[in-house]
PDBQT receptor file of N, H, CA, C and O in Angstrom, charges set to zero:
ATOM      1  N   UNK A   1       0.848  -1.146   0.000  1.00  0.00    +0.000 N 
ATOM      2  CA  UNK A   1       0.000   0.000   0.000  1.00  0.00    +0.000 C 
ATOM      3  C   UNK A   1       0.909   1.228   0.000  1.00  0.00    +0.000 C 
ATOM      4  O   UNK A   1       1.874   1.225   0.764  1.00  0.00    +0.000 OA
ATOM      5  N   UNK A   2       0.635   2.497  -0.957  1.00  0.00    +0.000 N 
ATOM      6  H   UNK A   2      -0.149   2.500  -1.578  1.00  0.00    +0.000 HD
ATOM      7  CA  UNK A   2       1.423   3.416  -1.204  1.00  0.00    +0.000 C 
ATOM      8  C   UNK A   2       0.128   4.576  -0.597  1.00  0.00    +0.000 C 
ATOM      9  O   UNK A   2      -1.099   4.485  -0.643  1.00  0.00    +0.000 OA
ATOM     10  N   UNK A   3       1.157   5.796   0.040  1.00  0.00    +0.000 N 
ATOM     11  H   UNK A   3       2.153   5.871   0.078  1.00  0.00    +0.000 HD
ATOM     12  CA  UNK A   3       0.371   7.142   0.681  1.00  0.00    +0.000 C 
ATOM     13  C   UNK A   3       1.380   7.915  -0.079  1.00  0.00    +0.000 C 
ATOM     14  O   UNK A   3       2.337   7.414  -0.670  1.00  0.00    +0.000 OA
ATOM     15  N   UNK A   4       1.128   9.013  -0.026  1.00  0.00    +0.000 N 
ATOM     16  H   UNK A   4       0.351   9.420   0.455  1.00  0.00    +0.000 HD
ATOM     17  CA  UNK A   4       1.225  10.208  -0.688  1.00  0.00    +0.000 C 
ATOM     18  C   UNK A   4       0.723  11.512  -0.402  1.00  0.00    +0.000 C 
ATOM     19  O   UNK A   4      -0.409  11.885  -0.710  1.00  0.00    +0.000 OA
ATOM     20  N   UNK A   5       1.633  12.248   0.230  1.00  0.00    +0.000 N 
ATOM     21  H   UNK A   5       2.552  11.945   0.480  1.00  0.00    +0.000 HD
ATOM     22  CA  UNK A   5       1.158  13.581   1.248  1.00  0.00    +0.000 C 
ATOM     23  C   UNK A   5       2.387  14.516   0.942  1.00  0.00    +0.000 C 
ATOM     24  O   UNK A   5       3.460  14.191   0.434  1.00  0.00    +0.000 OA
ATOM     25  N   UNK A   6       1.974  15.756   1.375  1.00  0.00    +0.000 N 
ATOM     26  H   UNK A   6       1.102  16.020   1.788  1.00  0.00    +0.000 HD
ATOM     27  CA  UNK A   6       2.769  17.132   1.302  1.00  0.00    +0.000 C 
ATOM     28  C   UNK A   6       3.449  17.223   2.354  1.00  0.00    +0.000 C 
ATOM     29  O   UNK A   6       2.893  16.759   3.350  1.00  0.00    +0.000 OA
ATOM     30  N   UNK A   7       4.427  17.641   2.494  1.00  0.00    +0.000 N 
ATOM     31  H   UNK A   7       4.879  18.018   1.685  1.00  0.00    +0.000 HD
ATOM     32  CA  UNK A   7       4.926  17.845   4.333  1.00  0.00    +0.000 C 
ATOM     33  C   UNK A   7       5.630  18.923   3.789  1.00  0.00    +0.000 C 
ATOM     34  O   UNK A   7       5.642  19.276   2.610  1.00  0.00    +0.000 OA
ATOM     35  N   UNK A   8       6.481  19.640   5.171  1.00  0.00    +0.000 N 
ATOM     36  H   UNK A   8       6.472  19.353   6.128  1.00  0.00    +0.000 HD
ATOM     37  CA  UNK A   8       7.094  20.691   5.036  1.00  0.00    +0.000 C 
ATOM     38  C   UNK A   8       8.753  19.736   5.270  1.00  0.00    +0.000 C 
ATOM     39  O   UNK A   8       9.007  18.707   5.896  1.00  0.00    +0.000 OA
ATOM     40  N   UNK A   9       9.581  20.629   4.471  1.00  0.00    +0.000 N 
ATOM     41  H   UNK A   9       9.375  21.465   3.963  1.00  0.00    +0.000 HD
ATOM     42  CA  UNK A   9      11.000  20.057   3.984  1.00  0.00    +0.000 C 
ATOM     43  C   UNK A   9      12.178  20.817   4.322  1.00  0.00    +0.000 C 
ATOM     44  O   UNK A   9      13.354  20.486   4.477  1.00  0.00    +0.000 OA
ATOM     45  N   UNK A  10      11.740  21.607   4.376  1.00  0.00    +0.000 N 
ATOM     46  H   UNK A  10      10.785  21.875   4.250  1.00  0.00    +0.000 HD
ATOM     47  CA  UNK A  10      12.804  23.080   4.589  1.00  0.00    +0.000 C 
ATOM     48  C   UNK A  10      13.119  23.735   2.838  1.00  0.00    +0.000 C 
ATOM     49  O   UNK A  10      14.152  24.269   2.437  1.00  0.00    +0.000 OA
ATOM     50  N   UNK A  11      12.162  23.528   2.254  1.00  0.00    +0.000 N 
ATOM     51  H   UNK A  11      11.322  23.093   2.580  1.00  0.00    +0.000 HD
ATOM     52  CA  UNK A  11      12.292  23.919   1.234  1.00  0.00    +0.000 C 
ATOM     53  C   UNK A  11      11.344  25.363   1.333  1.00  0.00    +0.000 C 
ATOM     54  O   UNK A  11      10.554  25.727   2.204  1.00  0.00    +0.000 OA
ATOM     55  N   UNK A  12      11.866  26.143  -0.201  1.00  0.00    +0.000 N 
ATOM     56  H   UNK A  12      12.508  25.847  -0.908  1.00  0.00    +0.000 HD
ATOM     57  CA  UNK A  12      11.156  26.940  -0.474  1.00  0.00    +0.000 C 
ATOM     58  C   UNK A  12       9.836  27.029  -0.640  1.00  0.00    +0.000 C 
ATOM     59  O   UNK A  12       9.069  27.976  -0.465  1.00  0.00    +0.000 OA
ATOM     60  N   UNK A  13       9.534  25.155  -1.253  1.00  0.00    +0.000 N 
ATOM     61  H   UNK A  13      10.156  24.386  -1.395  1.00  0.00    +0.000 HD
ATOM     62  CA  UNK A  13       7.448  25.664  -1.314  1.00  0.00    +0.000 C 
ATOM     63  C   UNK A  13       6.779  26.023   0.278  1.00  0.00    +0.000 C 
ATOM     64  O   UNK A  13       5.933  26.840   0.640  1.00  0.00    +0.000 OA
ATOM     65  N   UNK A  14       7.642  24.937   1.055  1.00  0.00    +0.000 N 
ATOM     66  H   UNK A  14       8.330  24.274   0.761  1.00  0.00    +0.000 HD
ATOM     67  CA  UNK A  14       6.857  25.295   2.866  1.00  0.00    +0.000 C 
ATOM     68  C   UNK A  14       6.547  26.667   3.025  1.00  0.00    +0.000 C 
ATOM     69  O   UNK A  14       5.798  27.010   3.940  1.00  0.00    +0.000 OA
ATOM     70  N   UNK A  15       7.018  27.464   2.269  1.00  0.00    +0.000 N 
ATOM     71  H   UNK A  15       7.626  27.185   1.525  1.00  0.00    +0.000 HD
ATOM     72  CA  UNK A  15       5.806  29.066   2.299  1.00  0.00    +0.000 C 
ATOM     73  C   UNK A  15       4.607  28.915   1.890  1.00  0.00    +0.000 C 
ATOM     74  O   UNK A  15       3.618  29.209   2.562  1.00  0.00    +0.000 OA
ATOM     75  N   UNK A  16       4.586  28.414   0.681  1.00  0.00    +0.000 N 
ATOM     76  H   UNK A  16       5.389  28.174   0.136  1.00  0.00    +0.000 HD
ATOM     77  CA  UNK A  16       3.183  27.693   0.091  1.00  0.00    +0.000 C 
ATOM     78  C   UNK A  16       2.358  27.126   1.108  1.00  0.00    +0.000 C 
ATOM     79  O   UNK A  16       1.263  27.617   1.382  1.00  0.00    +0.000 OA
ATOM     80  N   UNK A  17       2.939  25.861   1.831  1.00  0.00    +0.000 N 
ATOM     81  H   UNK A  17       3.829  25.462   1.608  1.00  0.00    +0.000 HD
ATOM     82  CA  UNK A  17       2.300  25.135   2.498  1.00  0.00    +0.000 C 
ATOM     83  C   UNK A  17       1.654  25.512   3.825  1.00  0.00    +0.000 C 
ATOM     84  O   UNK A  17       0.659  24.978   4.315  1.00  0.00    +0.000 OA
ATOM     85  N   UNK A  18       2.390  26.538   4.343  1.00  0.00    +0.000 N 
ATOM     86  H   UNK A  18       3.198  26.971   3.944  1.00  0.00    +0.000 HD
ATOM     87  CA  UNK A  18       1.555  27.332   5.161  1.00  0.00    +0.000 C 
ATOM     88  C   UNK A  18       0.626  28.106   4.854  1.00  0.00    +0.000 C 
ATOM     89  O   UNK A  18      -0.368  28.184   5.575  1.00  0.00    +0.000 OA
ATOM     90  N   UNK A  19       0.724  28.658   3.998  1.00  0.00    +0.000 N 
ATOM     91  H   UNK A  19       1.531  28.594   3.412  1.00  0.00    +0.000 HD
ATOM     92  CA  UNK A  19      -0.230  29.713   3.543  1.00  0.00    +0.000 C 
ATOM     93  C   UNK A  19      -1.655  28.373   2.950  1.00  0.00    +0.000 C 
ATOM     94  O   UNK A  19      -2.820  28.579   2.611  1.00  0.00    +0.000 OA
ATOM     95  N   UNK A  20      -1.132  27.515   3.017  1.00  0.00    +0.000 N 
ATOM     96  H   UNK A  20      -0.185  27.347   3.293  1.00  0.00    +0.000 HD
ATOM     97  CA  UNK A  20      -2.294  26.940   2.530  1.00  0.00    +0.000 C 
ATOM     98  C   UNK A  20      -3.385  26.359   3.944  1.00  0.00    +0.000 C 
ATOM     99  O   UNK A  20      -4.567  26.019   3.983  1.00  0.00    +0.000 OA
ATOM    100  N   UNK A  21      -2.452  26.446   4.841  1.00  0.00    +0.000 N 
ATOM    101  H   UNK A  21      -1.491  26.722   4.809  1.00  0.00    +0.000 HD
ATOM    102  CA  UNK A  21      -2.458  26.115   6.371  1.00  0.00    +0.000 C 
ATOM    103  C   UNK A  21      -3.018  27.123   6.603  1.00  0.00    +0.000 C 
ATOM    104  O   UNK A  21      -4.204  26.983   6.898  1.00  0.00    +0.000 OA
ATOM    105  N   UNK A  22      -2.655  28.061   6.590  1.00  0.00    +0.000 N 
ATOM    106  H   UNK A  22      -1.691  28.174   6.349  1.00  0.00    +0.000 HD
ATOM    107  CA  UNK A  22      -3.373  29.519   7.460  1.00  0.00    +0.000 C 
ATOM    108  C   UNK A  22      -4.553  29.573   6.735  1.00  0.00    +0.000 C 
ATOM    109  O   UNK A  22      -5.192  30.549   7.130  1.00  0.00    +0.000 OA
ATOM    110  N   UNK A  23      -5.255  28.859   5.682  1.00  0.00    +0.000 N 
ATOM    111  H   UNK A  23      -4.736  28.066   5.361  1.00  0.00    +0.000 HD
ATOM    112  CA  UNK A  23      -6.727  29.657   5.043  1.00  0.00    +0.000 C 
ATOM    113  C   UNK A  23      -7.588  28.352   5.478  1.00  0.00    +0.000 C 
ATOM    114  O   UNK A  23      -8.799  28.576   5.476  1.00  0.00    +0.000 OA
ATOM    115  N   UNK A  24      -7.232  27.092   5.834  1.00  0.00    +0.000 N 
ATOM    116  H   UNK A  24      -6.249  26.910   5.836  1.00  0.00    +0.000 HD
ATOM    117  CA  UNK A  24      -7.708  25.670   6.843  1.00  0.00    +0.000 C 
ATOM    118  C   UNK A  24      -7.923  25.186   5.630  1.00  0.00    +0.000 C 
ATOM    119  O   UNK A  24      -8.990  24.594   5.471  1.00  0.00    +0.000 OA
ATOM    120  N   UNK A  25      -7.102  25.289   4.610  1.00  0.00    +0.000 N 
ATOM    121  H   UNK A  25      -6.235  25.771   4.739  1.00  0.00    +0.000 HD
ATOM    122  CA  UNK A  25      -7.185  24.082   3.264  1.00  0.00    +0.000 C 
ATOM    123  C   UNK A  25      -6.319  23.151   3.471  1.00  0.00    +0.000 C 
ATOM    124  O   UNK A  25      -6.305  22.122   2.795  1.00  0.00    +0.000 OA
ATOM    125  N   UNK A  26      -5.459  23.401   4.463  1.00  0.00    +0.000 N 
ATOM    126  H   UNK A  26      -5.470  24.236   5.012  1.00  0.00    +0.000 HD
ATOM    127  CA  UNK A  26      -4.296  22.095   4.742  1.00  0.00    +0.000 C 
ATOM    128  C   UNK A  26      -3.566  21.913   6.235  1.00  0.00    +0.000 C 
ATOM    129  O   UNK A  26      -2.685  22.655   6.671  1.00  0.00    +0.000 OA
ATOM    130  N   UNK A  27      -3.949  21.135   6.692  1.00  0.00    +0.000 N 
ATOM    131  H   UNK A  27      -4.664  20.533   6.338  1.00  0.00    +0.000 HD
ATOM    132  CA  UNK A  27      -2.700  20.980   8.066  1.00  0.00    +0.000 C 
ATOM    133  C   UNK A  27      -1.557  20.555   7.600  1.00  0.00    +0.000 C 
ATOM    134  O   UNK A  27      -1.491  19.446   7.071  1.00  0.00    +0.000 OA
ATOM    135  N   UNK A  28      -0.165  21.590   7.752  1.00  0.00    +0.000 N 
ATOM    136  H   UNK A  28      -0.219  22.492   8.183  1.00  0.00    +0.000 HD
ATOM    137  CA  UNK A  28       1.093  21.451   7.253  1.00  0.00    +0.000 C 
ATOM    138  C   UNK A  28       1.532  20.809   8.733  1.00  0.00    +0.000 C 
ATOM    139  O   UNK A  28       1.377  21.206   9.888  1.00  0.00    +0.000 OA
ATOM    140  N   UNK A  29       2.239  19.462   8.066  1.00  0.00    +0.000 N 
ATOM    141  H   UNK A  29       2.365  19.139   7.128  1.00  0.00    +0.000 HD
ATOM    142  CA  UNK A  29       2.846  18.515   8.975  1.00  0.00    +0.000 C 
ATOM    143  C   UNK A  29       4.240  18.140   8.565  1.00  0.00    +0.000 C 
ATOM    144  O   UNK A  29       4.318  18.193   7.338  1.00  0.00    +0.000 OA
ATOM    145  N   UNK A  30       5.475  17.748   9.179  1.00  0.00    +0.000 N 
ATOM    146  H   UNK A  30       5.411  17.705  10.176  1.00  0.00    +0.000 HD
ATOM    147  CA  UNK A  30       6.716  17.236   8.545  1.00  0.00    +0.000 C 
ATOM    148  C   UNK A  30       6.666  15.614   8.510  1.00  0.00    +0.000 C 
ATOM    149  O   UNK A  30       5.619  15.021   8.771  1.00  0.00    +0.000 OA
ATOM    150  N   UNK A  31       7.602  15.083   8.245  1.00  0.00    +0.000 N 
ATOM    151  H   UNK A  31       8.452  15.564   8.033  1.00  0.00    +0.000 HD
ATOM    152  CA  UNK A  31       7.758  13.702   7.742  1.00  0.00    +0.000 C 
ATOM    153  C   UNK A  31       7.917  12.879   9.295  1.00  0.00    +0.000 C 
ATOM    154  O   UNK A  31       7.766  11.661   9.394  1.00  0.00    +0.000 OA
ATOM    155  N   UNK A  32       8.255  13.803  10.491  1.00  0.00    +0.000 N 
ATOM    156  H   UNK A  32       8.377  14.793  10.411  1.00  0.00    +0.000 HD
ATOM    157  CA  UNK A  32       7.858  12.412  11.906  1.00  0.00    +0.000 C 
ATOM    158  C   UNK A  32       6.564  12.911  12.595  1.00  0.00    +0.000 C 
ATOM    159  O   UNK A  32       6.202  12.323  13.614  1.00  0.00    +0.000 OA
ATOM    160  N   UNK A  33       5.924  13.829  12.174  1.00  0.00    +0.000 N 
ATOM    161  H   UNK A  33       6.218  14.306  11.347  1.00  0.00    +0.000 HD
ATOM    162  CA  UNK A  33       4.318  13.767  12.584  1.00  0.00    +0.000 C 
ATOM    163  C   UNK A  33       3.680  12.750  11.796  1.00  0.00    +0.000 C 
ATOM    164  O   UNK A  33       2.736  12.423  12.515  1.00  0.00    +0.000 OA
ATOM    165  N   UNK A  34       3.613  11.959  10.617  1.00  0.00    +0.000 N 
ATOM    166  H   UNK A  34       4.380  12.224  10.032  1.00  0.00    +0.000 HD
ATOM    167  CA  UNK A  34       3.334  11.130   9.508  1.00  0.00    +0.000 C 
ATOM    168  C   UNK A  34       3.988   9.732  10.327  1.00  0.00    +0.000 C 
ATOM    169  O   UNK A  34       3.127   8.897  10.606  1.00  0.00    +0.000 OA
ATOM    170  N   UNK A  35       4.801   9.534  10.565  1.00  0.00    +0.000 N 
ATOM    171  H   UNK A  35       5.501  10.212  10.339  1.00  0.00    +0.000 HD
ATOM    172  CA  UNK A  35       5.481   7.937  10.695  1.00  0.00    +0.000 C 
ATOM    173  C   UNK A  35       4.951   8.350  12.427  1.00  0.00    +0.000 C 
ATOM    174  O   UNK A  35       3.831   7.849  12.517  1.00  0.00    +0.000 OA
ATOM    175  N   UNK A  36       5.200   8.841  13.392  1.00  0.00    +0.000 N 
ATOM    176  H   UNK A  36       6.110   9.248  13.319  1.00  0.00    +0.000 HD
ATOM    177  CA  UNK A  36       4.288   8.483  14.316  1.00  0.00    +0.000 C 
ATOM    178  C   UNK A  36       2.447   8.279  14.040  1.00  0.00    +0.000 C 
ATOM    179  O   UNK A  36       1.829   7.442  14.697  1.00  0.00    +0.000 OA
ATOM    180  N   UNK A  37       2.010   8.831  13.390  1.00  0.00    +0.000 N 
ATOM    181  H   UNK A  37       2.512   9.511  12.856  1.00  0.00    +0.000 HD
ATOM    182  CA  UNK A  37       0.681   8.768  12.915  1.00  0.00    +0.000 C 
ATOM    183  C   UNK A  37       0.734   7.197  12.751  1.00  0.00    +0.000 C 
ATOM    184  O   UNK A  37      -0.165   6.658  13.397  1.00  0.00    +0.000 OA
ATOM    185  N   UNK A  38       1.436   6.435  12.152  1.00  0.00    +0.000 N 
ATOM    186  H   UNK A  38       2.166   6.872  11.628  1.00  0.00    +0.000 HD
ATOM    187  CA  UNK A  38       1.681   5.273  11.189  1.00  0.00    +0.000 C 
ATOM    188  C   UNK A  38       2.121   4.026  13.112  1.00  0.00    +0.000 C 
ATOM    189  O   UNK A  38       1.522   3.047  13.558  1.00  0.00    +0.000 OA
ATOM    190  N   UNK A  39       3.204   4.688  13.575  1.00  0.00    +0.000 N 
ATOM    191  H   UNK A  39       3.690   5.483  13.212  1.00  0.00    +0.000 HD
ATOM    192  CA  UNK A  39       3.146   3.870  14.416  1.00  0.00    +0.000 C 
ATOM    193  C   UNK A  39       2.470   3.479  16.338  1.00  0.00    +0.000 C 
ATOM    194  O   UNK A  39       2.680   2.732  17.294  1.00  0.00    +0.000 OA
ATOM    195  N   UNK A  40       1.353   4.930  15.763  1.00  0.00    +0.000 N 
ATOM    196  H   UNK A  40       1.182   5.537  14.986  1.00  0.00    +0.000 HD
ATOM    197  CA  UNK A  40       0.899   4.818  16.965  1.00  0.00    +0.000 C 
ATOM    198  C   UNK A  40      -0.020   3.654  16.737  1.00  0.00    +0.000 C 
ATOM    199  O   UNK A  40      -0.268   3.089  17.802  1.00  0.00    +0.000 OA
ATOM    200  N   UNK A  41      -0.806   2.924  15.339  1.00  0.00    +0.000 N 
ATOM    201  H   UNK A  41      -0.604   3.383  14.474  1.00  0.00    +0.000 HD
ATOM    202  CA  UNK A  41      -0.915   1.651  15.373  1.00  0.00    +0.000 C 
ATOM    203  C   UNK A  41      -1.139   0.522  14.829  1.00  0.00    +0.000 C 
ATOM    204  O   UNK A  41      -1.923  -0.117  14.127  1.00  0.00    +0.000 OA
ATOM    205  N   UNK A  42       0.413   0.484  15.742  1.00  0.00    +0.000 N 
ATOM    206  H   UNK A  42       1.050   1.004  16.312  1.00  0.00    +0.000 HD
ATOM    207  CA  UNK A  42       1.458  -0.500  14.934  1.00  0.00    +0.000 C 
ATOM    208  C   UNK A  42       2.152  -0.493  13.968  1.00  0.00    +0.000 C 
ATOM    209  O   UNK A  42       2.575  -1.571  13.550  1.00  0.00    +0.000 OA
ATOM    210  N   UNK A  43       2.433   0.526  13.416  1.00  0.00    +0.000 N 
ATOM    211  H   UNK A  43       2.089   1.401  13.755  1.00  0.00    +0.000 HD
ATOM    212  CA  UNK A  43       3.113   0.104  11.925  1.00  0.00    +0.000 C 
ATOM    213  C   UNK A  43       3.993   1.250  11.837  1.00  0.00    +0.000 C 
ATOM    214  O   UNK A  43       3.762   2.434  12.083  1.00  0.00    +0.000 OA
ATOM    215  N   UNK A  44       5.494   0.429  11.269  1.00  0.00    +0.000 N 
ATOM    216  H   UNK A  44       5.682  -0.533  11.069  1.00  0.00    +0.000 HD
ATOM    217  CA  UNK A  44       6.577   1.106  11.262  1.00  0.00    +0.000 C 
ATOM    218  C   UNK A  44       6.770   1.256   9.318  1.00  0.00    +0.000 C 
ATOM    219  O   UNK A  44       7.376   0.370   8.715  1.00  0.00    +0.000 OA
ATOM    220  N   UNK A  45       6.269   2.265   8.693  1.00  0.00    +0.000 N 
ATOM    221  H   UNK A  45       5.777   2.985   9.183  1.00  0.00    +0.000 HD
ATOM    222  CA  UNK A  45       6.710   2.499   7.362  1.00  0.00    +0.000 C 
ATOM    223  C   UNK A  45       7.638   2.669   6.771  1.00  0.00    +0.000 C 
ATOM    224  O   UNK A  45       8.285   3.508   7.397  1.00  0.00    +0.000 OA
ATOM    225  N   UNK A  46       8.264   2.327   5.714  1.00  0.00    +0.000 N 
ATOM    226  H   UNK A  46       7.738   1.646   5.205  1.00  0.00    +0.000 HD
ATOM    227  CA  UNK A  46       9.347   3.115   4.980  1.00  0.00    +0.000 C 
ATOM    228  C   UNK A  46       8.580   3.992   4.266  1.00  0.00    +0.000 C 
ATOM    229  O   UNK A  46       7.396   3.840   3.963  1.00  0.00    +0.000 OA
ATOM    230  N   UNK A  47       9.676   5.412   3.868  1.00  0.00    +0.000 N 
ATOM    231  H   UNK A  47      10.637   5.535   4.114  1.00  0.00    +0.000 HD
ATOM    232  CA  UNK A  47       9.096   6.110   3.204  1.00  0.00    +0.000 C 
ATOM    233  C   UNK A  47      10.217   7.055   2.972  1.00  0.00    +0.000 C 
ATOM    234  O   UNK A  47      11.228   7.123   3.670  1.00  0.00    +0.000 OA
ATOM    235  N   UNK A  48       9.990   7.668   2.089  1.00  0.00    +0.000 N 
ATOM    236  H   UNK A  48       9.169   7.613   1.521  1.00  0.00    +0.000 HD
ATOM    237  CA  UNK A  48      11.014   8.822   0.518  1.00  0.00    +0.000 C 
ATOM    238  C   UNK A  48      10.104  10.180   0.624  1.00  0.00    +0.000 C 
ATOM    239  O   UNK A  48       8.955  10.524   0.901  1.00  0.00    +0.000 OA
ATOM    240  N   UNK A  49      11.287  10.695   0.246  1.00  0.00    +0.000 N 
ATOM    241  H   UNK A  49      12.220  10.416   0.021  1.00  0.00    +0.000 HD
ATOM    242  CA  UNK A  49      10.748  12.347   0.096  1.00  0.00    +0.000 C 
ATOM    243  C   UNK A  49      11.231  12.845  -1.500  1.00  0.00    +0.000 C 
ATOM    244  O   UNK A  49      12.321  12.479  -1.940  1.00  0.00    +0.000 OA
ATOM    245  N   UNK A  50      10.517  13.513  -2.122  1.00  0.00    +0.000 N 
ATOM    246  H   UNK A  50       9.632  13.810  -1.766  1.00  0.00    +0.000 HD
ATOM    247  CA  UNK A  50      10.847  14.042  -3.193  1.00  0.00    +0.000 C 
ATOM    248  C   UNK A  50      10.625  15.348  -3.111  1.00  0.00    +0.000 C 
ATOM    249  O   UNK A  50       9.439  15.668  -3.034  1.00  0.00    +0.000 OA
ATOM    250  N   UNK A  51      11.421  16.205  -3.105  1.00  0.00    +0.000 N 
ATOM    251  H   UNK A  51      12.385  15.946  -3.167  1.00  0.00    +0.000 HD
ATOM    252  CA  UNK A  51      10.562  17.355  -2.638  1.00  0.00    +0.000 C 
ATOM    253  C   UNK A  51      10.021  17.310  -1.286  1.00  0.00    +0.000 C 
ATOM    254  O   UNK A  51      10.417  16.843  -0.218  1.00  0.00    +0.000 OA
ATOM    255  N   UNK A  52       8.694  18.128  -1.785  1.00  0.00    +0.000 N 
ATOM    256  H   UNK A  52       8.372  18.508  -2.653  1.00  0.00    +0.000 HD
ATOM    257  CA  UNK A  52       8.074  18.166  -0.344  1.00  0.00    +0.000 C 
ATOM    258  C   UNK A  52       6.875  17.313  -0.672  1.00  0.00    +0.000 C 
ATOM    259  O   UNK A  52       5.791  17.794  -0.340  1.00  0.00    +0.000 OA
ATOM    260  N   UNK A  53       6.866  15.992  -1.335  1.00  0.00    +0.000 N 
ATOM    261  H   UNK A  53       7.746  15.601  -1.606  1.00  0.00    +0.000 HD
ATOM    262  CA  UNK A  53       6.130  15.160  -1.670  1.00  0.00    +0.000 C 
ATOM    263  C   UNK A  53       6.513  13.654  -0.657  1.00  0.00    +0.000 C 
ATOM    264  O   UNK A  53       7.522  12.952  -0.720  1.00  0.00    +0.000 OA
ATOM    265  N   UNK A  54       5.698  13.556  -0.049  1.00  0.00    +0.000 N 
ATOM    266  H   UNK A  54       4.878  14.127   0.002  1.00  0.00    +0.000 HD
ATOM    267  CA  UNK A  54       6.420  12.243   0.759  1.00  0.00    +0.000 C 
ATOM    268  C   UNK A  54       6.019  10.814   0.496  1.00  0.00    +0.000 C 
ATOM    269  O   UNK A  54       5.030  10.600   1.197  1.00  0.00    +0.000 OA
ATOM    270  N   UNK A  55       6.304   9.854  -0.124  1.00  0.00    +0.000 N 
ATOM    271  H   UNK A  55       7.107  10.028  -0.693  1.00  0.00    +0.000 HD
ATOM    272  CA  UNK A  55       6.050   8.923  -0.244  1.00  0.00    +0.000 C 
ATOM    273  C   UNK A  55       5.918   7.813   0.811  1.00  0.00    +0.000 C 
ATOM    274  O   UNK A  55       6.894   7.782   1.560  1.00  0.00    +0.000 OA
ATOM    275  N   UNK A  56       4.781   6.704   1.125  1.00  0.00    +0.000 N 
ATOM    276  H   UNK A  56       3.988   6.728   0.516  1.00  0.00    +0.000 HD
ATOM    277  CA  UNK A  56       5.100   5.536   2.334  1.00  0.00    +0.000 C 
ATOM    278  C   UNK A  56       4.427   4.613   1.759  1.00  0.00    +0.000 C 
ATOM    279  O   UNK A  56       3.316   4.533   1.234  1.00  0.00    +0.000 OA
ATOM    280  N   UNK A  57       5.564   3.712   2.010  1.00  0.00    +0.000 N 
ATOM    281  H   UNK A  57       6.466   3.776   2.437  1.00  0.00    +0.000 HD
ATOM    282  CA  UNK A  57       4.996   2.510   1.828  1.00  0.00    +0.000 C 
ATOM    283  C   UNK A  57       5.116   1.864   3.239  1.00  0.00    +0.000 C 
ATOM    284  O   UNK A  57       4.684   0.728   3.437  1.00  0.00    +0.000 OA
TER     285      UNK A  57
């Protein structure tokens, strides 16, 4: 099973991503708010970043 989410990276779009945050079109989260999400139950994911595109499998 593959997920696919936005996170903030320390990149330049994370301006984007807040601003998309501040109007409540998006909760901007980074890549260990996501893998605790995943192992509060049970499950330890792998997962890739491209960007500020995060991949888990």
């Amino acid at each position: 099973m593959y997920f696919t989410t936005l996170i903030k990276n320390n990149r330049f779009a994370d301006k984007y991503l807040e601003a998309l945050a501040g109007s409540g079109k998006l909760v901007s989260r980074n890549i260990e708010d996501h893998k605790e999400s995943f192992r509060q139950v049970g499950l330890n994911p792998q997962s890739k970043t491209i960007g500020n595109m995060l991949i888990i499998t």
